[in-house]
C-alpha positions as CSV (number, residue, x, y, z in Angstrom):
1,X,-103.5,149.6,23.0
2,X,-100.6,149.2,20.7
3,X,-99.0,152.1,19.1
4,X,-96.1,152.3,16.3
5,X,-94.6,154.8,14.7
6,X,-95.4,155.4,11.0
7,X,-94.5,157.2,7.6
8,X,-97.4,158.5,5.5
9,X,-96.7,160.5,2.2
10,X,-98.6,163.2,1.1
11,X,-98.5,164.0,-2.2
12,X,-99.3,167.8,-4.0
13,X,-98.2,168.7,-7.2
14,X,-94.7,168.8,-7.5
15,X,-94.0,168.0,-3.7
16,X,-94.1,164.7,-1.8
17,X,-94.0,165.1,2.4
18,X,-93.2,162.4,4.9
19,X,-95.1,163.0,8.0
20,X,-94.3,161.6,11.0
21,X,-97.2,159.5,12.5
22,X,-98.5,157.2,15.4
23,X,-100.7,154.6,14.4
24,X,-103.1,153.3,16.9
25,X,-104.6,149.4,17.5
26,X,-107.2,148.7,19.9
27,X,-105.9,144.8,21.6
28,X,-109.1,144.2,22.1
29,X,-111.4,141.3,20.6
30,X,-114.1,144.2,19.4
31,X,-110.5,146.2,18.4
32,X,-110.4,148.7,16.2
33,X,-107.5,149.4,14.2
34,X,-104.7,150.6,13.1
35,X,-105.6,154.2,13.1
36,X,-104.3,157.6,13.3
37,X,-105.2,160.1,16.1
38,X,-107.3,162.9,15.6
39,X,-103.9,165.1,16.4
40,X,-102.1,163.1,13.4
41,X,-105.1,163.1,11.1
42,X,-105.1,167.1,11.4
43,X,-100.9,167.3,11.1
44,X,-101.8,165.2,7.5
45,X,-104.3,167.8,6.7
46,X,-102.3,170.7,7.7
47,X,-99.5,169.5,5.3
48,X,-101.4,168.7,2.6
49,X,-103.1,172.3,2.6
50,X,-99.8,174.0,3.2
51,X,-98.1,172.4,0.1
52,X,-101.9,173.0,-2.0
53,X,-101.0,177.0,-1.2
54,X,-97.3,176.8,-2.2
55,X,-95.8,177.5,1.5
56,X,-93.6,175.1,1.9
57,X,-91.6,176.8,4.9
58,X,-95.1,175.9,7.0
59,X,-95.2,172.3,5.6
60,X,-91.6,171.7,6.8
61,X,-92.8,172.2,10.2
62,X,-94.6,168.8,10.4
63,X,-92.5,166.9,7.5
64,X,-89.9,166.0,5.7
65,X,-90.6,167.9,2.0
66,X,-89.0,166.8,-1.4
67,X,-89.8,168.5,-4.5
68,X,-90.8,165.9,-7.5
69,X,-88.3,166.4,-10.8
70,X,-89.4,164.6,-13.9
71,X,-86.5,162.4,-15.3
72,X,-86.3,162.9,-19.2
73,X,-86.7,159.6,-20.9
74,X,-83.6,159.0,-23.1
């Protein structure tokens, strides 16, 4: 089994979050793959619900979190 490390963005309303993840491939011929870890699926989730309530503090436990500013078009 191969593992890497991996960025995935989660995206909710004004914020964006980069999460920290492994992904997973099976080596085998039958191999599944690449794909996250139920641990890492539920750190996504947990993120994603944190910024949907507004608590951004508990996002920034398992990401990176920027807030989204539209840029006037001039």
């Amino acid at each position: 089994m191969t593992r890497r490390t991996h960025v995935e963005l989660v995206k909710e309303g004004d914020y964006v979050a980069e999460v920290d993840v492994e992904l997973l491939d099976d080596d085998g011929p039958d191999g599944w793959g690449p794909y996250l870890s139920a641990g890492d699926a539920l750190k996504l989730d947990d993120v994603r619900q944190s910024l949907r309530r507004g608590n951004v503090v508990e996002a920034t436990r398992n990401a990176r979190v920027y807030r989204l500013v539209p840029v006037p078009a001039a």
